[in-house]
N, C-alpha and C positions, 0 to 999 in steps of 0.2 A: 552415151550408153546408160550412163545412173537414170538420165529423165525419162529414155523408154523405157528403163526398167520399172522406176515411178509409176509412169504412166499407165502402164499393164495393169500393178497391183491397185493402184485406185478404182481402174475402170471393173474391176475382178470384184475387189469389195462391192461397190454400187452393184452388179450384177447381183451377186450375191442378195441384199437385200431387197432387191426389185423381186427376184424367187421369194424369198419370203414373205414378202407382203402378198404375192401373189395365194404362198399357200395358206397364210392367215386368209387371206380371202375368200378361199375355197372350203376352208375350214368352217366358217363363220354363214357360209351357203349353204353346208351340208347338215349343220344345227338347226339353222332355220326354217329348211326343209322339213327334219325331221319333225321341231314344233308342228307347224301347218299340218304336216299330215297324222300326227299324234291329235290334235284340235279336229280333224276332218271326223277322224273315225271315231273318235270319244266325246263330240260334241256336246249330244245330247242330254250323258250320262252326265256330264262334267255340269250342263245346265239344272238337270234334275240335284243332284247336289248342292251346288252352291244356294239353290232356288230353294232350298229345304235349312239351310242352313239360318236364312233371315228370320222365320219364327221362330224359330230356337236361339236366336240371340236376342232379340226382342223379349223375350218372357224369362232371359236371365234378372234383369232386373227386380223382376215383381217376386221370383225364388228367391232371391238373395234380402228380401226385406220380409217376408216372413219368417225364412231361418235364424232371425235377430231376435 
C-alpha cells in the first residue's frame, strides 16, 4: 500500500513538471513571437535609427577634443 501510494505521488510530481516545462515553453514561444513580429513591423524604423546613430558616434570623438 505505502509503495502505491509512493508511486502515485512521484509519478504526480514528474507530471507536474513536465506541465511546466511545457508552459515555460509556451511562454518563451509567445515572446519570440511577439519579438519577430515587433522586428517585422518596425523594421525599417529600427534600421533608419540605429543607421543614424553611427555618425553621431563617430564625430563624438573629434566634439570631445575640442571641448578640452
Amino acid at each position: 500500500m505505502l509503495h502505491q501510494i509512493h508511486a502515485f505521488i512521484t509519478t504526480y510530481k514528474q507530471a507536474l513538471c513536465a506541465a511546466t516545462a511545457i508552459e515555460y515553453g509556451l511562454i518563451a514561444a509567445g515572446i519570440s513571437l511577439a519579438i519577430v513580429a515587433t522586428v517585422f513591423v518596425f523594421g525599417d524604423s529600427l534600421e533608419a535609427l540605429f543607421g543614424g546613430m553611427t555618425p553621431a558616434l563617430q564625430a563624438i570623438p573629434a566634439e570631445v577634443e575640442t571641448s578640452r
